[in-house]
MDAnalysis code that builds the backbone (N, CA, C; Angstrom):
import MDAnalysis as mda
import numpy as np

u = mda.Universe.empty(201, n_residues=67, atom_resindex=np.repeat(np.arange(67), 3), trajectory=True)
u.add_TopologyAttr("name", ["N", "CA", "C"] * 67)
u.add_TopologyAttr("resid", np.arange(1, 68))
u.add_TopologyAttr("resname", ["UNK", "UNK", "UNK", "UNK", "UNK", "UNK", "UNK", "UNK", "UNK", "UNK", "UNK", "UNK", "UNK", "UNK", "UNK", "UNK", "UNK", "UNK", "UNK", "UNK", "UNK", "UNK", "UNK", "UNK", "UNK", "UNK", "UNK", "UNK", "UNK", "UNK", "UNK", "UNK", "UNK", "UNK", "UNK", "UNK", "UNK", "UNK", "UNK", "UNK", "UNK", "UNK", "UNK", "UNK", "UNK", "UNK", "UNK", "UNK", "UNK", "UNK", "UNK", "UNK", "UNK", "UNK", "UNK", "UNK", "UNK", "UNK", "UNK", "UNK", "UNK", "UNK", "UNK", "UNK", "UNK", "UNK", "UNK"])
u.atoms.positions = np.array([
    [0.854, -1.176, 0.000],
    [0.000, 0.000, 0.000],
    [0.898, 1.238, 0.000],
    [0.677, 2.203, -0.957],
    [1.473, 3.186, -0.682],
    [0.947, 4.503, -0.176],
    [1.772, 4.960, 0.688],
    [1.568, 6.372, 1.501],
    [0.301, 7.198, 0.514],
    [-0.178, 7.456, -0.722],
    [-1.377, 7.897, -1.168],
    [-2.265, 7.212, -0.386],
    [-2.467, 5.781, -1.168],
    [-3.541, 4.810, -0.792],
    [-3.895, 4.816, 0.799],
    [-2.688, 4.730, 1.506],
    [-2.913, 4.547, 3.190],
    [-3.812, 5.638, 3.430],
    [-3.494, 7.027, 2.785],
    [-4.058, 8.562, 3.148],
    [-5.187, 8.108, 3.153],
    [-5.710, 7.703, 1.368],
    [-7.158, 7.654, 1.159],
    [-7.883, 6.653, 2.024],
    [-7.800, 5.721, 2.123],
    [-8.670, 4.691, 2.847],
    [-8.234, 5.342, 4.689],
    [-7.222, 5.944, 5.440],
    [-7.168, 6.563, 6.425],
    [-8.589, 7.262, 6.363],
    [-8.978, 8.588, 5.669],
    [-9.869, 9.212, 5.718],
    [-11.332, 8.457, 5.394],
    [-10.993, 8.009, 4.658],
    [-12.514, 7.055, 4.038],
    [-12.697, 6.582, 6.053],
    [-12.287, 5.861, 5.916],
    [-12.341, 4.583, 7.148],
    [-12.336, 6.008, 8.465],
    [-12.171, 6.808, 8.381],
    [-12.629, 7.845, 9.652],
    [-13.829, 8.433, 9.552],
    [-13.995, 8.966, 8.387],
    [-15.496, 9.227, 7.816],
    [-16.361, 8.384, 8.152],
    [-16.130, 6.641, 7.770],
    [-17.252, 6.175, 7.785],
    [-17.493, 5.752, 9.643],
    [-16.466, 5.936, 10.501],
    [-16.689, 5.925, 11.768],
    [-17.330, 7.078, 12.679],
    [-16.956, 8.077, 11.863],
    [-17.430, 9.199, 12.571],
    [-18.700, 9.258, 12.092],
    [-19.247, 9.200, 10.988],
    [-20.499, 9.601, 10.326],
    [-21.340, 8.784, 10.952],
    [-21.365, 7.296, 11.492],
    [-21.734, 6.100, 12.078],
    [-21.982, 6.243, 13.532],
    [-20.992, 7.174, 14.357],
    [-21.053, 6.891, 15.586],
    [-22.594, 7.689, 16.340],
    [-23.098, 6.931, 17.174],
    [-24.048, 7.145, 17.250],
    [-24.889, 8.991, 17.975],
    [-23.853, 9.985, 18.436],
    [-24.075, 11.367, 18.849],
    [-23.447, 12.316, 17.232],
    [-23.339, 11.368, 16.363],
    [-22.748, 12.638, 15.356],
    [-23.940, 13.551, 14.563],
    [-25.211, 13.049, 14.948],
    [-26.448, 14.263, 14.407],
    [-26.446, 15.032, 15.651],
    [-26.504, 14.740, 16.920],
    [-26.432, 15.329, 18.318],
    [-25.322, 16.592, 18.270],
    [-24.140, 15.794, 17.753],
    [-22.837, 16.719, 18.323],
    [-21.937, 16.646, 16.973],
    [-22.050, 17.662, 16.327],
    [-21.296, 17.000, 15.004],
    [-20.025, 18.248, 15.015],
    [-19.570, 18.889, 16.201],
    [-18.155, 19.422, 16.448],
    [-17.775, 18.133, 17.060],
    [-17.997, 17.410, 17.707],
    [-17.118, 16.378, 18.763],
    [-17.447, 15.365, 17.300],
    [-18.289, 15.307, 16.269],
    [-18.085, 13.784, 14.985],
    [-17.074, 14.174, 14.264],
    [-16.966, 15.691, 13.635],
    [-15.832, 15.992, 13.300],
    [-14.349, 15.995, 14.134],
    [-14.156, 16.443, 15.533],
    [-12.969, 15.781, 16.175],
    [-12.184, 14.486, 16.155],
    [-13.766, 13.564, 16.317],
    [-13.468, 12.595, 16.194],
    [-13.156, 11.915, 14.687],
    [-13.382, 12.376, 13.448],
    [-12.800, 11.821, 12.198],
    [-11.473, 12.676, 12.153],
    [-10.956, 13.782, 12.360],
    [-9.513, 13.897, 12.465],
    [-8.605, 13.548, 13.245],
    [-8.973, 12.894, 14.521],
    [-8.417, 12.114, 15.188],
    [-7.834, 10.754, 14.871],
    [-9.585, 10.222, 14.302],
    [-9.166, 8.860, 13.749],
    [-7.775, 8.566, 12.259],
    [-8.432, 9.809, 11.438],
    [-7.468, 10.160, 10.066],
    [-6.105, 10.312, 10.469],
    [-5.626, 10.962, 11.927],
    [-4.060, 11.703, 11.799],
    [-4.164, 10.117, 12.411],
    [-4.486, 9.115, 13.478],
    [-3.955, 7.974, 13.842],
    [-3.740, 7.172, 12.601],
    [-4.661, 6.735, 11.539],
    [-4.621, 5.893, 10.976],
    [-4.003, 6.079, 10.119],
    [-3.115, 7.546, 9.605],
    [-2.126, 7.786, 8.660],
    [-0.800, 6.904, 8.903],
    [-1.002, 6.796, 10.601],
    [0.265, 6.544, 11.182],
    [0.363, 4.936, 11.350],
    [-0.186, 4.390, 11.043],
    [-0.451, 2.968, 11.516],
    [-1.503, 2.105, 10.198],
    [-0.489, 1.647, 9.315],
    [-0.719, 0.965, 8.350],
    [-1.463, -0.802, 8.413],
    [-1.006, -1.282, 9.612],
    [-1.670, -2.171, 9.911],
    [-2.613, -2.179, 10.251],
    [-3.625, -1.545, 11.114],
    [-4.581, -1.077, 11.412],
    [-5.461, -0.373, 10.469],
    [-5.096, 0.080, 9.519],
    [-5.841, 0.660, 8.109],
    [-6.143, -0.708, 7.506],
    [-5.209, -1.612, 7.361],
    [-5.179, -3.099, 6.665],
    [-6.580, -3.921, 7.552],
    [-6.233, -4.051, 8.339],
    [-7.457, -4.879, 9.303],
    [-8.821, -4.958, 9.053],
    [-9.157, -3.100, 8.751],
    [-10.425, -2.193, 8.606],
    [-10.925, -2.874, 7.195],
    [-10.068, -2.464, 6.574],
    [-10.628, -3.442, 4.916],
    [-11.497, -4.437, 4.815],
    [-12.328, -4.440, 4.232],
    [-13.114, -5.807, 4.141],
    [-13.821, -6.198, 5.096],
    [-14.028, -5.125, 5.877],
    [-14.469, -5.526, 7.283],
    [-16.312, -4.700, 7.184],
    [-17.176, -4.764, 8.011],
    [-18.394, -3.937, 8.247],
    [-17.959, -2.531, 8.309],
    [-16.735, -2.284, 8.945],
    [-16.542, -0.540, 8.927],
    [-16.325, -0.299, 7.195],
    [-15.510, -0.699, 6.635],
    [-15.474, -0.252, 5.255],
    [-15.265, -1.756, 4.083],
    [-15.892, -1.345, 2.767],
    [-15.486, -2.902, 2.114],
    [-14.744, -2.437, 1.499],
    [-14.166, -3.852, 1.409],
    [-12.721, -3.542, 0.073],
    [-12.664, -2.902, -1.275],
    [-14.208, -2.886, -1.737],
    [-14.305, -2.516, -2.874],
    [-14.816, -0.796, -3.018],
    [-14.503, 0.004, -1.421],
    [-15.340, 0.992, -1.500],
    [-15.233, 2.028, -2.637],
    [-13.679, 2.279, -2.696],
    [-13.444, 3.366, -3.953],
    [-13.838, 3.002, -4.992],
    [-14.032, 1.332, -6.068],
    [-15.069, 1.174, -6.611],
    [-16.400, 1.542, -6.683],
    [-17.080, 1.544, -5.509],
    [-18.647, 1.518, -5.211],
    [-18.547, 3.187, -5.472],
    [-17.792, 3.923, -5.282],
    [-18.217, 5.123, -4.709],
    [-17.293, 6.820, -5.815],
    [-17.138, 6.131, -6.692],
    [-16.450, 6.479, -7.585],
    [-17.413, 8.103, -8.434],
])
């Protein structure tokens, strides 16, 4: 995976946690905290971006689907 790809699926895969979590229509300064939080961690930690794949948080095929 290269440092692009990690970026993109980093943000995808924070988006789709933050947008998901259940106070982000309630509180959507603390949904947004929380997707740049998740984005600057998961830039940093490539294995953990890997895991997320294919998983219920995001599918493998999302940048397909969503093109």
């Amino acid at each position: 995976m290269t440092n692009a790809e990690l970026n993109k699926w980093a943000s995808a895969i924070a988006n789709r946690i933050a947008d998901e979590w259940s106070g982000a229509q309630d509180f959507p300064d603390d949904a947004r905290k929380l997707r740049s939080f998740l984005e600057k961690s998961l830039r940093h930690d490539r294995d953990a971006v890997k895991l997320f794949i294919g998983t219920g948080i995001i599918e493998s095929d999302y940048f397909e689907a969503h093109l």
